[in-house]
C-alpha positions in Angstrom: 74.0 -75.5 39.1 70.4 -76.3 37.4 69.8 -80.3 37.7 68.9 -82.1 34.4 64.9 -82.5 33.6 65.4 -86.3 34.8 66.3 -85.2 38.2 63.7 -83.0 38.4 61.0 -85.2 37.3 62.8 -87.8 39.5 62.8 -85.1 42.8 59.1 -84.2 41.6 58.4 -87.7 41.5 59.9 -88.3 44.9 57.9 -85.4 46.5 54.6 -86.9 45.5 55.3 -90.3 46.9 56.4 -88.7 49.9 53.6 -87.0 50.2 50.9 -89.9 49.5 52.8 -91.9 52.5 52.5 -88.8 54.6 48.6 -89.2 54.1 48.6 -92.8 54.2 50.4 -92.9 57.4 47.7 -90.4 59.1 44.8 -92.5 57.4 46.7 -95.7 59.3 46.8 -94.2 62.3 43.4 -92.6 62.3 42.1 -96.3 60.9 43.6 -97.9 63.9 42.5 -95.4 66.9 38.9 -95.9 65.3 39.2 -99.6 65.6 40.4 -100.0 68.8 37.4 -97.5 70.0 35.2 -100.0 68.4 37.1 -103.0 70.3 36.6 -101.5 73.2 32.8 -100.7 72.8 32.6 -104.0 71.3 34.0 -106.0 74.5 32.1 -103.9 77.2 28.6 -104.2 75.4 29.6 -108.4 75.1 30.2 -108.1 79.1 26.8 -106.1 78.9 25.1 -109.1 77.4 26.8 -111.5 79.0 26.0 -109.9 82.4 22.1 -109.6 81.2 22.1 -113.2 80.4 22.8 -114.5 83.4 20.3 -112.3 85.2 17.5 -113.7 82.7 18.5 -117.4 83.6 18.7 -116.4 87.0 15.2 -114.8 86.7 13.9 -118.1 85.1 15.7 -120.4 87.4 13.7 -118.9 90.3 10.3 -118.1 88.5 7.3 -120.4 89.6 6.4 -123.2 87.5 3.7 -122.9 85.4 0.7 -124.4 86.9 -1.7 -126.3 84.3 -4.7 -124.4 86.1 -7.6 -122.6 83.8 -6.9 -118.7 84.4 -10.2 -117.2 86.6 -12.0 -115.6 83.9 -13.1 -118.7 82.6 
């Protein structure tokens, strides 16, 4: 039995669109495994900075005072 021209442009129809979600749903899940790389890169270099600020105010909390003296070469 041949289907009608509707069907088939329906069924051809169908096809396509089931194809196009077949590629969106890769691009989705390719979209999200990129972003949660980036989250996760993201939060360890904010530890990274995080951990270097509080060695720099440790550095100036235990760095001499500046003295008001002329440096020797004057």
């Amino acid at each position: 039995m041949s289907e009608p021209s509707e069907f088939k442009t329906l069924s051809e129809r169908i096809d396509v669109l089931e194809t196009r979600l077949t590629f969106q749903d890769e691009t989705i899940e390719t979209l999200n495994q990129t972003i949660t790389a980036q989250w996760k890169q993201i939060d360890a270099l904010t530890r990274q900075i995080a951990a270097l600020n509080e060695r720099v105010q440790e550095a100036e909390a235990q760095a001499p005072a500046p003295s008001n003296e002329r440096p020797p070469h004057y």
